[in-house]
N, C-alpha and C positions, 0 to 999 in steps of 0.2 A: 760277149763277156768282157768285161772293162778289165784292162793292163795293171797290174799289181802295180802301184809307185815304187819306183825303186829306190827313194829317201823315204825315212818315217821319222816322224817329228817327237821326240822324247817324251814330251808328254804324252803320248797314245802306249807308251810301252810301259806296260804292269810289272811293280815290285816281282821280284821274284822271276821274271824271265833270263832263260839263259843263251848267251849270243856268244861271238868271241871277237876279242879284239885284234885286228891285223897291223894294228901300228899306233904310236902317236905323230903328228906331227904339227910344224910351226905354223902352217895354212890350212884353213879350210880348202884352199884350189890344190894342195899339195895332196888332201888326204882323197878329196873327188879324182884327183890322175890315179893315185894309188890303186884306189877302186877299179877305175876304167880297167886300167892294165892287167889286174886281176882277173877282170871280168874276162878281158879277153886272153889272158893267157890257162887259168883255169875255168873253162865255162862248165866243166861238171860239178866243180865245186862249188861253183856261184850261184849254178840252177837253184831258183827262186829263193834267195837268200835279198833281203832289203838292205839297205847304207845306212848305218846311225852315226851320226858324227858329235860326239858328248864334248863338252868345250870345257876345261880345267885350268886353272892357275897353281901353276906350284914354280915360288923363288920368285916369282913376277913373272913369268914366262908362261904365257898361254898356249897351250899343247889344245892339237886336237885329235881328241880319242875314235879312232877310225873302226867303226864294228860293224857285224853283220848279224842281221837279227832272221829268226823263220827257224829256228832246230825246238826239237821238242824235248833236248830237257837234258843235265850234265854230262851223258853218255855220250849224246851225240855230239854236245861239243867239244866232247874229247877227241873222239873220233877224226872231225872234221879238223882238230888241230894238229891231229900226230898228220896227219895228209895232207895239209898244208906245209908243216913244216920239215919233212920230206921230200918237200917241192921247193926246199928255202926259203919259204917265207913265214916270216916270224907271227906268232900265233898264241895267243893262249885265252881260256877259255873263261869268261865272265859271268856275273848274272848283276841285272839290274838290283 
């Protein structure tokens, strides 16, 4: 059985999915550490959850929006964000 990717590419994710945001930041390699660390510091919470990395300009300054996509739907990403942020890590809960 093939290894879920653990990036998903924006366009494969449907209006109306709900995921949560774990951070913005100034690099793409900043928001990939972010993740890692995540992953390795909470791996219950990460269990099979995929990287979205949404790329914004606001003021001229490109942020990158560091998400995780795979919950089924507002509840859970409430959920997953009071227990993230619990754990200090800043968290709140979005839909495409």
């Amino acid at each position: 059985e093939p290894e879920t990717p653990v990036a998903v590419d924006g366009g494969t994710i449907p209006a109306g999915t709900h995921m949560v945001q774990l951070g913005a930041f100034l690099s793409e390699e900043i928001a990939i550490e972010q993740w890692n660390g995540l992953v390795r510091r909470q791996p219950n919470l990460m269990a099979g959850k995929q990287r979205y990395i949404e790329t914004t300009v606001s003021g001229g300054t490109t942020r990158y929006r560091l998400r995780a996509v795979g919950y089924d739907g507002l509840t859970e990403t409430r959920a997953a964000c009071a227990a993230f942020v619990a754990r200090g890590q800043d968290c709140i809960p979005v839909t495409r």
